[in-house]
C-alpha positions in Angstrom: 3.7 4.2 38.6 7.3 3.4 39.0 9.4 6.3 40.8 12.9 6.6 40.1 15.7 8.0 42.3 17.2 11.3 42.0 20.9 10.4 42.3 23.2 13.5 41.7 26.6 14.2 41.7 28.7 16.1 44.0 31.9 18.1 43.3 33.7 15.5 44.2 34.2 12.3 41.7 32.0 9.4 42.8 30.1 10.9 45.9 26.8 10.8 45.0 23.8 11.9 46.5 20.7 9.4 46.6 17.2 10.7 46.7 14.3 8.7 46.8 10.7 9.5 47.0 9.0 9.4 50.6 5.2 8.5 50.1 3.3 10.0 53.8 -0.2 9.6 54.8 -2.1 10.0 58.2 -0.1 6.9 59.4 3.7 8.1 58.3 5.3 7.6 55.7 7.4 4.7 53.8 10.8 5.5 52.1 12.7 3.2 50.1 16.8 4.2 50.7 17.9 2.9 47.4 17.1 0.6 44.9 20.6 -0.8 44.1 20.1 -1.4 40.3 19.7 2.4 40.2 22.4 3.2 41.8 24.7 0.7 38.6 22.7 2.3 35.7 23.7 6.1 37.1 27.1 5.7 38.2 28.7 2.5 37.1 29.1 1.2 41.0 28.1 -2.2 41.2 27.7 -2.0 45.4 27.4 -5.3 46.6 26.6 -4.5 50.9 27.5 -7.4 52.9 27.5 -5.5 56.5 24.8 -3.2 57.5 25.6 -1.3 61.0 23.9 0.8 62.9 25.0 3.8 64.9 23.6 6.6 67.4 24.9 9.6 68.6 24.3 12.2 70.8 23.9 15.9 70.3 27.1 18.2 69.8 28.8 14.5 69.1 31.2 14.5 65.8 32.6 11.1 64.6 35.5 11.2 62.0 37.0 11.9 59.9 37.2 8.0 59.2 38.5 6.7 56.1 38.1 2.8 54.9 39.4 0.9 52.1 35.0 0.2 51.2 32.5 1.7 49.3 29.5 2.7 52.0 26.3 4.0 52.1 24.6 6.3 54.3 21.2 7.0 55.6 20.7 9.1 58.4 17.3 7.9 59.9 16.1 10.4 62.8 17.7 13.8 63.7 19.8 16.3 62.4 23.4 15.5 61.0 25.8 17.2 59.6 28.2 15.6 57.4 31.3 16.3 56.0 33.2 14.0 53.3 36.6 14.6 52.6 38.4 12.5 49.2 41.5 11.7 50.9 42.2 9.7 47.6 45.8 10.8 47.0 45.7 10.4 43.0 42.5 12.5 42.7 41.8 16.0 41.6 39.7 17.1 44.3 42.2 15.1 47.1 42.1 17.2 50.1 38.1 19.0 49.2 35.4 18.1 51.4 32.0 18.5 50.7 29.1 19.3 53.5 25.4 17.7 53.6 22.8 18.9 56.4 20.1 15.6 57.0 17.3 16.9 59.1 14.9 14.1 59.7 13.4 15.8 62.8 10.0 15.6 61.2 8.1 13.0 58.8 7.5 15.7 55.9 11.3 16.4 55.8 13.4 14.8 52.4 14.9 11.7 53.2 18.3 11.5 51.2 21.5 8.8 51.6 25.0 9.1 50.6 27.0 7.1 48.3 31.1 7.2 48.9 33.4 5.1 46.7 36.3 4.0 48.3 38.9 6.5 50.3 36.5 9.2 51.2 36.9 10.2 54.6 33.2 10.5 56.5 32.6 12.2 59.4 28.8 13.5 61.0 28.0 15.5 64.0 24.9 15.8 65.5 23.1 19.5 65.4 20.0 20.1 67.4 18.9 18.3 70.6 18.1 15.1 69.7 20.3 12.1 69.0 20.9 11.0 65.4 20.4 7.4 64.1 21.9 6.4 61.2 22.3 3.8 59.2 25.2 2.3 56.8 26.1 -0.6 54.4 29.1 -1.7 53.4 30.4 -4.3 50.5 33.6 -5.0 53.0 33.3 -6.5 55.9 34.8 -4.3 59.2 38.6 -5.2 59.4 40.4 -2.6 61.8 43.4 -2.7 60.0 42.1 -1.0 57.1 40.5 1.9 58.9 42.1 5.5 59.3 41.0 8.6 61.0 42.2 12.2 59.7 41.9 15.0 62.4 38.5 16.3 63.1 40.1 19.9 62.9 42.4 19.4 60.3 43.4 23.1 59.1 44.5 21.8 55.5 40.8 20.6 55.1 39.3 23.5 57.1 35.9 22.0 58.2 33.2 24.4 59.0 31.9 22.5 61.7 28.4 23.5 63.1 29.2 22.8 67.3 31.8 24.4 69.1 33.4 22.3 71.9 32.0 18.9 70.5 31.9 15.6 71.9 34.7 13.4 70.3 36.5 9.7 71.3 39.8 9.5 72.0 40.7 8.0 68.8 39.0 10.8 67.2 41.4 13.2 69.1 44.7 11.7 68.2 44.1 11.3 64.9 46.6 12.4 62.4 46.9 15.5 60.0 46.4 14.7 56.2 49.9 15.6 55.6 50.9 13.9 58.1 49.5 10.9 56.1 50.0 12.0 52.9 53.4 14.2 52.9 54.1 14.1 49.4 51.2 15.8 48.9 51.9 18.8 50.4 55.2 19.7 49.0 
């Protein structure tokens, strides 16, 4: 028997939302992420990874808003996450909208979902609960600095609901810029 994802769309054009089965017994479970050829025949995105990272962070921790010029993946693996994604793409309808997701993978009978964001939507996650978060992503760009942005955490154009108060950010995370800061034009 052949079990297909349930990929749904978001409000937002091309942010997708990938669900897959998750099969447990008294040993677990197993989980397959995303089949890629499922991901072409429901979308049109022919996502090609070629870096896979991994990344950890602590509770009361939020990382973003980050913005690349690559389409990404993401599958949080243990904890619970909140994510915001923001389309920062300025020639889109919904520029400026985030969406929320809440991953809670602090149990094995909990779904298992992963993201799908096309190029120039701005991710950010932040760690709810006590226990770290690990999460993985892929990539079909490899990491180049140059291309990589960060849009203020607390923007008040964007107006993120975030779920910690006094979180635990970088120092790049701090100084990032406004979005109209980035995108003036837009906000005229």
């Amino acid at each position: 028997m052949k079990e297909r994802a349930n990929i749904k769309e978001t409000s937002i054009q091309g942010l997708l939302l990938i669900e897959r089965p998750t099969f447990s017994d008294e040993r677990g479970f197993f989980h397959e992420v995303v089949r890629l050829n499922e991901l072409l025949e429901a979308s049109g995105v022919d996502f090609k990874p070629v870096q896979i990272s991994h990344a950890m962070s602590l509770p009361k921790v939020i990382r973003g808003i980050h913005t690349e010029g690559w389409n990404k993946i993401i599958y949080p693996v243990t904890g619970k996450m909140f994510s915001a994604i923001v389309d920062v793409r300025p020639e889109s309808p919904t520029f400026g909208k985030y969406e929320s997701f809440i991953f809670d993978n602090t149990n094995l009978d909990s779904p298992h979902a992963a993201l799908f964001l096309p190029k120039g939507m701005g991710n950010s996650i932040c760690v709810i609960g006590n226990e770290p978060v690990h999460y993985i992503y892929a990539v079909d760009e490899y990491w180049d600095n140059s291309k990589a942005r960060g849009i203020a955490w607390n923007d008040p154009d964007i107006n993120i609901v975030w779920p910690v108060k006094n979180p635990i950010l970088s120092e790049r995370d701090r100084q990032n810029s406004r979005l109209r800061d980035l995108y003036p034009k837009k906000f005229k």
